[in-house]
Every structure is written in structure tokens, then in C-alpha cells.
C-alpha positions as CSV (number, residue, x, y, z in Angstrom):
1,X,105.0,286.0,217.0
2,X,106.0,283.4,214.3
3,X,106.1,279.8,215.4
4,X,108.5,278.1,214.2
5,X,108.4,274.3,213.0
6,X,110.6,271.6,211.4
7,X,106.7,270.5,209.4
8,X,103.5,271.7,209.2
9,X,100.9,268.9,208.0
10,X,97.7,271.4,206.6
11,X,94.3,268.5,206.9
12,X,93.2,266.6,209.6
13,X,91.9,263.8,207.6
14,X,93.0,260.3,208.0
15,X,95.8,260.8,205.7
16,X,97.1,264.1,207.4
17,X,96.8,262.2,210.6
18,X,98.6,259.4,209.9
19,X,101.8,261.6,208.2
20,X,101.9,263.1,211.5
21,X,102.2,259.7,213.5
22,X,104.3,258.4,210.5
23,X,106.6,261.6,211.5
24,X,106.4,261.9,215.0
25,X,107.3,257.8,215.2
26,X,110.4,258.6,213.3
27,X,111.9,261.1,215.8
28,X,110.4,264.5,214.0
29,X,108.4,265.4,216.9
30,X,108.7,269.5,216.0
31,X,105.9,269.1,213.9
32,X,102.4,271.3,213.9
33,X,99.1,269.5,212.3
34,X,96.5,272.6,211.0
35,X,92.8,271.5,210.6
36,X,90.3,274.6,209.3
37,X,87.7,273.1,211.3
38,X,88.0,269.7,213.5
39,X,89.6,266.1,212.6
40,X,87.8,264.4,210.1
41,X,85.9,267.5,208.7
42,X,86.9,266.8,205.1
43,X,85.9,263.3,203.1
44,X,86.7,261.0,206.7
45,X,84.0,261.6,208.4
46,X,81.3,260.3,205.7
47,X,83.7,257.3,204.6
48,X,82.6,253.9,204.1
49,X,85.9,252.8,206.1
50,X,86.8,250.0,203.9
51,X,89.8,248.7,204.1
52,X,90.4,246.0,201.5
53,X,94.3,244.5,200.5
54,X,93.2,244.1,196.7
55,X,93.4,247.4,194.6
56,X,93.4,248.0,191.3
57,X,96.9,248.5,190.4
58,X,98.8,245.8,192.0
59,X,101.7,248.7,193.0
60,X,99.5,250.1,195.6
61,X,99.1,246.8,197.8
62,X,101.5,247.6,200.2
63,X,99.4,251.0,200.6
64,X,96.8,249.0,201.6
65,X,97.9,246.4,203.5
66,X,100.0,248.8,205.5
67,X,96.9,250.8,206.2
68,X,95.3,248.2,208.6
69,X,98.8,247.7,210.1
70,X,99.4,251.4,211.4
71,X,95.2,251.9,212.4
72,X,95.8,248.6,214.5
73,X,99.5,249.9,215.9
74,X,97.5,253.4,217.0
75,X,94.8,251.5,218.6
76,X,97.0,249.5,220.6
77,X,99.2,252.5,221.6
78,X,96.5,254.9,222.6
79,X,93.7,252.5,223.9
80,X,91.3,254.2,220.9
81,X,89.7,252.1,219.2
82,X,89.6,251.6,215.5
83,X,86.7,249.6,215.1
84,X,88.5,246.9,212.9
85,X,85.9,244.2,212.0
86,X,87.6,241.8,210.2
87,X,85.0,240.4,207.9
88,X,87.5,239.6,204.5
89,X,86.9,241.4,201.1
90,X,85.8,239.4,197.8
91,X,86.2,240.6,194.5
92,X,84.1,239.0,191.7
93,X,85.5,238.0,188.3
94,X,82.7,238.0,185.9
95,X,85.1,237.0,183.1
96,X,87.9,234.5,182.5
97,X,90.3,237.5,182.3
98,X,89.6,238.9,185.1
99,X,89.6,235.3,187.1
100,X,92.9,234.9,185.1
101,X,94.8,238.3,186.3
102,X,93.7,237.7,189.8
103,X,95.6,234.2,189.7
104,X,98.5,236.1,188.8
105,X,98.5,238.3,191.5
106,X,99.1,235.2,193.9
107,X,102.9,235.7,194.3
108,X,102.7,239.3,195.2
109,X,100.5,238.4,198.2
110,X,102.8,235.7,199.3
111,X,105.9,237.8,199.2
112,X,104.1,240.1,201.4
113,X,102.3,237.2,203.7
114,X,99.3,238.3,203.0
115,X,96.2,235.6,202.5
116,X,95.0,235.8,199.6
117,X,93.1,232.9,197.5
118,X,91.3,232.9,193.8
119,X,88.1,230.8,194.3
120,X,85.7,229.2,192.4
121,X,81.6,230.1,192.2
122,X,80.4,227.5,194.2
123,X,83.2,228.3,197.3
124,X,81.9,232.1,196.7
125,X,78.8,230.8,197.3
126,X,79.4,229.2,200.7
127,X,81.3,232.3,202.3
128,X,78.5,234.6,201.3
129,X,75.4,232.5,201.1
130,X,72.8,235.5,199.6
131,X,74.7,236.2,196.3
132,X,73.8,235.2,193.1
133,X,76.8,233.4,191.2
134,X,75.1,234.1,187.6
135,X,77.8,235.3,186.2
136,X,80.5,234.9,188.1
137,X,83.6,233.2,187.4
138,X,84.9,233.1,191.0
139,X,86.5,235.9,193.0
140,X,89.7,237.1,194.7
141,X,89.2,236.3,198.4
142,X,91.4,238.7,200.6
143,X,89.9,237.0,204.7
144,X,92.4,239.2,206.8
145,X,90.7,242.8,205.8
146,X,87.4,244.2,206.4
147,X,86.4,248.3,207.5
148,X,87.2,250.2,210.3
149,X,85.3,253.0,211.7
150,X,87.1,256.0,209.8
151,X,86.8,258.5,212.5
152,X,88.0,256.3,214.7
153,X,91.2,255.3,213.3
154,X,91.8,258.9,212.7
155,X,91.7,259.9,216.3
156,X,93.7,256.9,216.9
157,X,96.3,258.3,215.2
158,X,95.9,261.4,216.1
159,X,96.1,260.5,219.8
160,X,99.4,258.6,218.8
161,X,101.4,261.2,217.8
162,X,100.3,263.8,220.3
163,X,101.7,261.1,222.8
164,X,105.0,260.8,221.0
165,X,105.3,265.3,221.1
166,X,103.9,266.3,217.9
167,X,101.0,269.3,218.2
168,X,97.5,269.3,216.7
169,X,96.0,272.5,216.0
170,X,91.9,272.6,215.2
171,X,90.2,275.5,214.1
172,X,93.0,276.8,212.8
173,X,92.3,277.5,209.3
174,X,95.5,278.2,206.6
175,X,94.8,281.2,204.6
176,X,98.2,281.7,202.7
177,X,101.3,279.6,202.0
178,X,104.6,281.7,200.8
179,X,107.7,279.8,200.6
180,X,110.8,282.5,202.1
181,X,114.2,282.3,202.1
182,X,114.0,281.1,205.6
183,X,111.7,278.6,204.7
184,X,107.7,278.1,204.1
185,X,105.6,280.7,205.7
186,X,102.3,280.2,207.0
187,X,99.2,282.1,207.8
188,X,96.9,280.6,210.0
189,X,94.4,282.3,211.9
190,X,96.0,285.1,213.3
191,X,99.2,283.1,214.0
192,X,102.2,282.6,211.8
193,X,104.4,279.5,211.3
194,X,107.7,279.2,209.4
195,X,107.8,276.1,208.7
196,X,111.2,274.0,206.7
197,X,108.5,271.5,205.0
198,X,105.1,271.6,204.5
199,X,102.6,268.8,204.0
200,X,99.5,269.2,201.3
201,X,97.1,266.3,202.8
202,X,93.8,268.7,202.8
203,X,92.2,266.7,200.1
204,X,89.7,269.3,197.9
205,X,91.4,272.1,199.7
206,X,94.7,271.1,198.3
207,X,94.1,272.6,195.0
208,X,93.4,276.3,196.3
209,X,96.2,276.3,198.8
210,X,98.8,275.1,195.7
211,X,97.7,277.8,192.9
212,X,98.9,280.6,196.0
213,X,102.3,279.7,194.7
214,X,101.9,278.9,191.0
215,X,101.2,275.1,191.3
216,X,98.4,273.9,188.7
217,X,97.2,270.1,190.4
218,X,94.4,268.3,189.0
219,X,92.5,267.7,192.0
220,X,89.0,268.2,192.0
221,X,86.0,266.8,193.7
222,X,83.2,264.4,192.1
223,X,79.9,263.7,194.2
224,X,79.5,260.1,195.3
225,X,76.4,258.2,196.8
226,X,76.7,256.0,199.5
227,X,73.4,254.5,200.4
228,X,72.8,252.4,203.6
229,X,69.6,250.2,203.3
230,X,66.9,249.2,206.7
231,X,67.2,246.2,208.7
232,X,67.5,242.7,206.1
233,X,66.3,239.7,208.1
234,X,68.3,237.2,206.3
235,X,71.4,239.0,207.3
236,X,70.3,238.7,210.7
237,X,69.8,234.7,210.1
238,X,73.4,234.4,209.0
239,X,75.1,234.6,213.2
240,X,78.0,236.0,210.8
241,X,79.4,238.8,209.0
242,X,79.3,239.1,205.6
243,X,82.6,239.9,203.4
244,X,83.0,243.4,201.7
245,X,82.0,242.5,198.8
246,X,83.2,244.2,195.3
247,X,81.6,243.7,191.6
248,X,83.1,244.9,188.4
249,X,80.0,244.3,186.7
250,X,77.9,246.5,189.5
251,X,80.2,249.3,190.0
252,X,80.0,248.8,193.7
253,X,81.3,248.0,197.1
254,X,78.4,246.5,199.3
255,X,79.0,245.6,202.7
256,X,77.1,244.8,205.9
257,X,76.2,247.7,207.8
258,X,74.7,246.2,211.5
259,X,71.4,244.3,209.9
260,X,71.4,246.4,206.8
261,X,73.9,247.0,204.0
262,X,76.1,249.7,203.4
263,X,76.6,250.5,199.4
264,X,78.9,252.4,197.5
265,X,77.7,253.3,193.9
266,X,80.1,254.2,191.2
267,X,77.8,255.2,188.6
268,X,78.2,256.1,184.5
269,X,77.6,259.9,184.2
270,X,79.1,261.2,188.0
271,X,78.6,264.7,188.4
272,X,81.5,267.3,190.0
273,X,81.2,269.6,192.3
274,X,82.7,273.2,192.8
275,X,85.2,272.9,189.9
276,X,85.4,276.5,190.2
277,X,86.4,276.9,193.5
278,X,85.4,275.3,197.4
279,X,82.9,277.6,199.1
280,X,84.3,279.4,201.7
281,X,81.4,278.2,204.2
282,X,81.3,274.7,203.3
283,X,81.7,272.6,206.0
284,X,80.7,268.8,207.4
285,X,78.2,269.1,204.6
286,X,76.6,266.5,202.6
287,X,75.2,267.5,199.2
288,X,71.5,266.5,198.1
289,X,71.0,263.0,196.5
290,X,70.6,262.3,192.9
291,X,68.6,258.8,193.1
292,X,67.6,258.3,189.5
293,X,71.1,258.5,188.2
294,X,72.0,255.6,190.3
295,X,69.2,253.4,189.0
296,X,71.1,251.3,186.4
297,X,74.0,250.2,188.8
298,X,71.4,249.7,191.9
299,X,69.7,247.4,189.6
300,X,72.8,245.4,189.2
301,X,73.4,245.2,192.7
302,X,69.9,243.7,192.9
303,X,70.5,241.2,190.3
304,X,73.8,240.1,192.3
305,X,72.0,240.4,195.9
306,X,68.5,240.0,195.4
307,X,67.5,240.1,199.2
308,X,68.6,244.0,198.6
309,X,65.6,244.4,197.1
310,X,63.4,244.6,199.5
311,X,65.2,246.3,202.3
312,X,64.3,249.7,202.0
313,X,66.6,252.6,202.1
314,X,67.5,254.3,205.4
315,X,70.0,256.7,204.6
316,X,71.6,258.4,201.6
317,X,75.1,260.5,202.1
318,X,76.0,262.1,199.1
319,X,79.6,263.8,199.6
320,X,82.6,265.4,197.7
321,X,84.9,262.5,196.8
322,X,88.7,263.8,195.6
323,X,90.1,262.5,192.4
324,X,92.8,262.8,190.3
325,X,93.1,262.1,186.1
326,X,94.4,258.4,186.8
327,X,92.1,257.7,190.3
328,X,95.6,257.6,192.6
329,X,97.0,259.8,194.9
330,X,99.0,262.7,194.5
331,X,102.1,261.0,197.5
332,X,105.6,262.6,197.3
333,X,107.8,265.7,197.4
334,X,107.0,268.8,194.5
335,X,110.5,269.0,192.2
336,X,110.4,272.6,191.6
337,X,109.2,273.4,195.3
338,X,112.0,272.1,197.8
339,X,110.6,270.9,201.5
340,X,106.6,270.8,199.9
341,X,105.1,267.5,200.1
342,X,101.9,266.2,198.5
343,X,99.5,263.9,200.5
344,X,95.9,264.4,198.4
345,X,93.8,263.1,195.6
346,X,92.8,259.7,197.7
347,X,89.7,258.4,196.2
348,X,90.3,254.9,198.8
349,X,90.9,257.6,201.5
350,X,90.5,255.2,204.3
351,X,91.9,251.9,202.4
352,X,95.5,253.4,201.7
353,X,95.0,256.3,204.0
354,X,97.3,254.5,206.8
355,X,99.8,253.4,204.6
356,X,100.2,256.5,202.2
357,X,101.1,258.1,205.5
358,X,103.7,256.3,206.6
359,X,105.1,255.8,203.3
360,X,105.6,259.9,203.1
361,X,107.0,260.4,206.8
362,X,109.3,257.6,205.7
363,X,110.5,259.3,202.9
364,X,110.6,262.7,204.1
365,X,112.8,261.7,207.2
366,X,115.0,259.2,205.1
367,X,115.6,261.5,201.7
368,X,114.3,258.7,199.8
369,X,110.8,256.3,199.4
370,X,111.1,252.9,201.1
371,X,110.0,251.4,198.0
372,X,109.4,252.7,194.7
373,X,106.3,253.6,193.5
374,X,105.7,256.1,190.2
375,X,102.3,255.5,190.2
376,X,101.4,258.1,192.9
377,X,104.3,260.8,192.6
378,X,103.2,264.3,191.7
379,X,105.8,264.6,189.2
380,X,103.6,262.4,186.8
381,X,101.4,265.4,185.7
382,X,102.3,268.2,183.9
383,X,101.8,271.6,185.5
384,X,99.6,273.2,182.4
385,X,98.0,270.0,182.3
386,X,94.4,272.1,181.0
387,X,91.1,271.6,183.3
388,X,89.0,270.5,180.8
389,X,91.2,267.8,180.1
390,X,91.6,266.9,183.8
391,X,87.9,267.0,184.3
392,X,87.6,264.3,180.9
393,X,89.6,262.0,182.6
394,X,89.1,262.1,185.8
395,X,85.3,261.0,184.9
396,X,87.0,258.0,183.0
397,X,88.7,257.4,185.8
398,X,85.8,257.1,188.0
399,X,83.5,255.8,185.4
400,X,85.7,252.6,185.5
401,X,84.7,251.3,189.1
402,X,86.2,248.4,189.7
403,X,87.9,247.1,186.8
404,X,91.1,246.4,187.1
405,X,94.1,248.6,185.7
């Protein structure tokens, strides 16, 4: 028997979790979730859970600040906690341009009422007390954000829209998409849905799923290191908890992790992974870690935290990351495909994740975005856009780290 749907959402990550609530909070409550395995299986569940209001592309703030909104909203609706620490995010300038484009940013965070001050060294200094200010020209302080637990928020949401009528399916793995006359016709398992939209938001996965019916997206999957360090007693010292911290000149994110630090390395010369196809075993997998590539930026986190020196490395995760050419989402409807709906390619899976959700379900119940945003619609790449092409820029794309757009 075919069940039929008014949207199936295909990925349980954060971002397919939150198009569901985004929907089901809108009044489309006939709508199925399918995860292959369980909720968070995909990128969530090894995320840093960052969850800064500064980007790179001024466009996406209201992605982000959004995100921490609708995690927050879920929490208080369901009683699950997010684990929101609200710690504040810094980004470094280590030149005057930089320092410069940050000022100008000021009146985009007051229209949205978001705090948001350019400081000088010495201030940078006093809100985090073991950084070295050699360098530095000051930073963009952002003291409402911080990380939430990524699983967490996920099953927050997830919870949330079950409570509001929507339907979750795990295990339920989609082997074939084939759009009808009657609409779009899925396999899953050994059920059948007929759906009248479907929802791409399985990250990786995406890709595969899409070439069934012709569709050519550059989505493919880069490995990146996330390293968390032993027990650093001068963290400890501090009673407080330090800003997520972000340096250009680094190529990192570095935040505090309990009595340790959690880092994210985005290092010259990232490798890819299964370019030629996802293995049809792979699960909640991590892949082996590549040290010695990550030497050079390590050593600049050093240089800008010395007391990271010394503390010893605990833990290494190094998992599939989704990218895209430009490093942005692919968030919007396909043209030549009518009721299919993109939701992948987040490299800030957990940072814009919320938003990007809500965003969609807003456009897909509305017929139109709340806001405009280019940046992120599909329609921005070519379909014969060649892979060897896609692959050259989306290690650009990643090779840039932090620097702004």
C-alpha cells in the first residue's frame, strides 16, 4: 500500500529536522520525515555545535541568528534540552581590512537587534585572558551566541513536530525517487510514499538520490579534523567560559570543551572523500586521522593560544564534512523539477541549520522566501557544471577558512 503524503523530508539531520518543525508549525502537518538509519546519523552527530551570528557573507546572518531562535523555541516546547551555553563568539581581525569590514557590518546587526560590537586588542584581551594579541587588530564580538549540543537540538526539534502531527520514520532508508504524474514517488524500505513535494536535506546522500532523476549537484564530502585537547588548568582557573573563538590567520574555530578545548582545523591541502560514490555500508563512522597535514595551522593556533600547547590531545574525530563550489548551502525549490526542494551542502550544519529550516518551510507553505537570498538557491549552478571543476573549487572554498567573502 502507497502512503500518501502532502512532503516527504529524506535526512534526519538537524536541517531535515528543523524543515519538518518549520512545516508542521505552519499548519502542514501531513508530512513524513525518512532517516536511513537514526536522527543525527549523517554529519550531526560528530558537530562541533557552534552556533555563532557572524558568517562570512553578511546575507546569511539571519540564517544564523534564526538558528538559536528555533533550537531555543523547540527546547522550550518539548522540555529537551538544547544544551545552549551562551559563551559569545569573537572573530579576530589580523588586518586593518578586516577590522574595517567588520565596522561596517554594525548596522546590519542593529536592524536585526542583535549585539554585536568591533573591539580593540587590549578589550580582546580582557574577555579572553589566555590569547595572544600579537597580531591582532581587534575582533568582532557577537556575546549572545555560543554552541549547543547538536544532537540535542535535533531531537528537540524533532520532538516538536511530532507534537504538532507530523511523522518521523527511522530506519527507513529511500532507495528510489521518481517523480509521476500523480506526484513524487518513493521507495522506502519495502513501503511506498507518493508524495506532492519532496525535501533533499540528506546532506552527502543528496547527490546520489538527485542523479536517479537527471539532476547533476555539486555536493560532495571533504574530511575535516576536529581535535579535542586533555584537561588545561588555566581554563579551569578562569570560574568562566571562554568565547568561541575564530582566527583568519589560524584557519580555526577553538572553543572550550569542559576543561579542555574543542578545535576545528581548516587546513591548506583538505582531502575528499568518496567522490565516486557513498559506500553502501557506511554508517556513524568516523574516518582515520591525518595529524601531520594539520601541523602548520595547529602551530598557529599555538602561537595564538599558547597554553594549547601543552594540553595534550584526547580525542581526534575526523568526519565527512558537505560542501558545495562557493561553501553555502544548496536552500530552495529545483526550477525544472516542480514540488522538489533542496536542503544540503551545509558546511555550518549546526550554525544555520535552524534557520535554513525555517526559511524553506516558510517558503514552501507561502510560494515565496520571506526574504531574498541568491546566495543559497540551487538555481546558481549549472547542471553540467563538470566534477573536476566542482572538486577545484570546492577545495578553494574550504581552503579559505575564515576569511571573509
Amino acid at each position: 500500500m502507497t502512503q500518501k503524503v502532502r512532503v516527504a523530508v529524506i535526512g534526519g539531520g538537524i536541517v531535515g529536522c528543523s524543515v519538518l518543525y518549520g512545516l508542521a508549525k505552519r499548519g502542514w502537518t501531513d508530512a513524513v520525515l525518512l532517516e536511513r538509519r537514526q536522527l543525527t546519523s549523517g554529519s550531526t552527530w560528530h558537530a562541533a555545535g557552534n552556533t555563532t551570528y557572524f558568517g562570512p557573507y553578511a546575507e546569511m546572518t539571519r540564517l544564523f541568528t534564526s538558528s538559536i531562535e528555533t533550537y531555543l523555541e523547540a527546547e522550550a516546547a518539548t522540555s529537551q534540552s538544547v544544551g545552549f551555553h551562551q559563551t559569545g563568539s569573537l572573530r579576530l581581525a589580523t588586518s586593518e581590512a578586516e577590522l574595517a569590514a567588520y565596522g561596517a557590518l554594525k548596522p546590519l546587526y542593529q536592524d536585526l537587534q542583535i549585539p554585536y560590537r568591533v573591539i580593540g586588542p587590549d578589550e580582546v584581551k580582557a574577555i579572553y585572558p589566555l590569547l595572544s594579541t600579537d597580531g591582532v587588530f581587534g575582533a568582532a564580538h557577537t556575546p549572545t551566541d555560543g554552541h549547543v549540543d547538536a544532537s540535542g537540538a535535533t531531537h528537540a526539534m524533532a520532538k516538536a513536530a511530532r507534537q504538532l502531527g507530523a511523522e518521523i520514520k527511522t530506519k527507513t532508508p529511500v532507495t528510489a525517487i521518481e517523480k509521476t504524474p500523480s506526484g513524487w514517488q518513493l521507495t522506502a524500505g519495502p513501503d511506498s510514499l507518493l508524495a506532492d513535494h519532496v525535501v533533499l536535506a540528506a546532506s552527502f546522500w543528496t547527490r546520489e538520490l538527485a542523479a536517479q532523476i537527471g539532476l547533476n549537484l555539486p555536493l560532495y564530502a571533504l574530511q575535516h579534523h576536529e581535535l579535542i585537547t586533555g584537561p588545561v588548568p588555566e581554563l579551569a582557573d578562569l570560574n568562566i567560559e571562554l568565547p568561541t573563538l575564530r582566527d583568519p590567520a589560524a584557519a580555526a574555530n577553538i572553543r572550550q570543551e569542559r576543561d579542555g578545548f574543542l578545535c576545528g582545523v581548516y587546513e591548506q591541502g583538505p582531502k575528499f572523500w568518496a567522490t565516486d560514490g557513498i559506500p553502501l555500508d557506511f554508517k556513524e563512522e568516523l574516518l582515520p586521522p591525518e595529524l601531520d597535514r594539520l601541523i602548520p595551522e595547529l602551530e598557529r593556533v599555538i602561537d595564538r593560544i599558547p597554553v594549547f600547547e601543552n594540553a595534550g590531545i584526547k580525542t581526534v574525530n575526523n568526519g565527512p564534512i558537505c560542501y558545495t563550489p562557493d561553501g553555502l548551502p544548496l536552500l530552495g525549490p529545483v526550477e525544472s523539477f516542480n514540488g522538489l526542494w533542496l536542503a544540503s551542502g551545509f558546511t555550518v550544519g549546526i550554525g544555520t541549520g535552524g534557520g535554513a529550516g525555517q526559511f524553506l518551510a516558510n517558503w514552501m507553505v507561502k510560494g515565496h522566501p520571506s526574504y531574498d537570498l541568491p546566495e543559497v538557491y540551487p538555481s546558481r549552478f549549472s547542471n553540467a557544471l563538470g566534477k573536476e571543476e566542482v572538486l577545484v573549487r570546492i577545495k578553494e572554498s574550504y581552503e579559505r577558512g575564515y576569511e571573509l567573502a
